[in-house]
C-alpha positions in Angstrom: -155.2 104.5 -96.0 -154.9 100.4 -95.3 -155.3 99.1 -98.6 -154.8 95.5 -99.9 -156.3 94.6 -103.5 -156.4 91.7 -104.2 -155.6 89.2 -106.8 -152.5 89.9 -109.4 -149.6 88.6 -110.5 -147.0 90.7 -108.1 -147.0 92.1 -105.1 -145.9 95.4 -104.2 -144.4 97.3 -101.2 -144.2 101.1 -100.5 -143.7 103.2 -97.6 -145.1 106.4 -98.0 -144.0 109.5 -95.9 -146.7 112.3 -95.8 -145.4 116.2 -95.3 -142.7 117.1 -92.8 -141.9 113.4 -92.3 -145.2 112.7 -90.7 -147.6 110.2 -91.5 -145.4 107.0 -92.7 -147.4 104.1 -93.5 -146.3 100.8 -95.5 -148.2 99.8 -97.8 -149.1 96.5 -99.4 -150.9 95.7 -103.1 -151.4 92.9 -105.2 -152.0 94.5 -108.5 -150.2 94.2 -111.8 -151.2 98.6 -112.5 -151.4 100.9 -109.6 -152.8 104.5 -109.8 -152.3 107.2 -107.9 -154.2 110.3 -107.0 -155.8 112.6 -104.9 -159.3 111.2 -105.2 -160.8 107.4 -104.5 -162.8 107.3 -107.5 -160.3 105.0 -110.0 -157.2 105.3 -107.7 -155.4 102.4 -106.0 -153.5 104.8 -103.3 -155.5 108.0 -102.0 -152.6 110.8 -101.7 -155.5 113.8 -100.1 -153.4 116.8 -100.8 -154.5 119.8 -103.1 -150.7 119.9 -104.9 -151.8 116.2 -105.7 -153.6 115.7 -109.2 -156.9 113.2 -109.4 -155.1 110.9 -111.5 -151.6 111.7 -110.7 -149.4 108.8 -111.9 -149.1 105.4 -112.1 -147.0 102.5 -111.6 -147.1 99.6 -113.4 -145.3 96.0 -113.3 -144.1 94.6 -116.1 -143.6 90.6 -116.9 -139.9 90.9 -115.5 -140.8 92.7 -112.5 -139.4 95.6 -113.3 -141.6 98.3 -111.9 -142.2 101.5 -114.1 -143.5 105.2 -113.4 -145.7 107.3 -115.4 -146.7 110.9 -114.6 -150.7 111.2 -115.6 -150.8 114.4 -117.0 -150.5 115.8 -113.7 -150.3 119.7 -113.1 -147.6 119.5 -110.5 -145.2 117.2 -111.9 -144.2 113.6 -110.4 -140.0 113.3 -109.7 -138.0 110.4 -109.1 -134.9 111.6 -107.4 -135.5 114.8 -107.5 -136.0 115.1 -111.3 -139.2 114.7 -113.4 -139.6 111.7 -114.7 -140.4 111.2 -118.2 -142.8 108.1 -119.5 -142.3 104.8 -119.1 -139.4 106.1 -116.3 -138.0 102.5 -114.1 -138.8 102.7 -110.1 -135.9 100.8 -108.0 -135.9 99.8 -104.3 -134.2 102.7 -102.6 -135.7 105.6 -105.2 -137.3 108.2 -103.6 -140.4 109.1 -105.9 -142.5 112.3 -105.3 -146.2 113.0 -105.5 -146.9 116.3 -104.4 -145.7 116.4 -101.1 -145.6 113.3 -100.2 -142.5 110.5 -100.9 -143.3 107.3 -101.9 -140.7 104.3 -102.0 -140.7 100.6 -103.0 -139.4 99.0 -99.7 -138.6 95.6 -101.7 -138.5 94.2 -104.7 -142.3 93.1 -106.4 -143.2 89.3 -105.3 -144.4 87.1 -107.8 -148.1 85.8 -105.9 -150.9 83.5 -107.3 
């Protein structure tokens, strides 16, 4: 699951941690609208997990940088801090944000690129 798109506005930074605390990776895109799911077709990061909706959430950047978390219509829910978020639901460094069973975290602050 390396995976750097290319061209945007900001770039983003996640670590995501895969069930029982195995499978970290960091992650790195350049996209302004990131979505997330269990399939590849029409999702920016692959999450393979049947608890894991096709189009489970996304993230999206807006002009300020602030970085904002929408659950998809997913089946399972998607938390942030251990509650569900609701639309349009702000992602901070440090947040711990769940997709099935898998935690994903902006490691720093989106960079303005390009």
């Amino acid at each position: 699951m390396n995976l750097l798109a290319r061209a945007s506005a900001w770039q983003l930074t996640f670590d995501i941690v895969g069930r029982g605390g195995r499978d970290h990776q960091t992650l790195v895109i350049r996209k302004d609208r990131i979505v997330i799911g269990r399939v590849a077709s029409g999702n920016d990061i692959v999450l393979p997990s049947d608890n894991v909706s096709r189009h489970h959430c996304t993230l999206e950047v807006r002009a300020d940088g602030t970085v904002i978390a929408s659950d998809a219509g997913s089946s399972n829910g998607t938390f942030l801090n251990g509650d569900r978020i609701a639309p349009a639901t702000p992602l901070r460094v440090g947040d711990k944000l769940y997709v099935g069973n898998f935690l994903i975290s902006l490691a720093r602050d989106p960079e303005r690129v390009g």
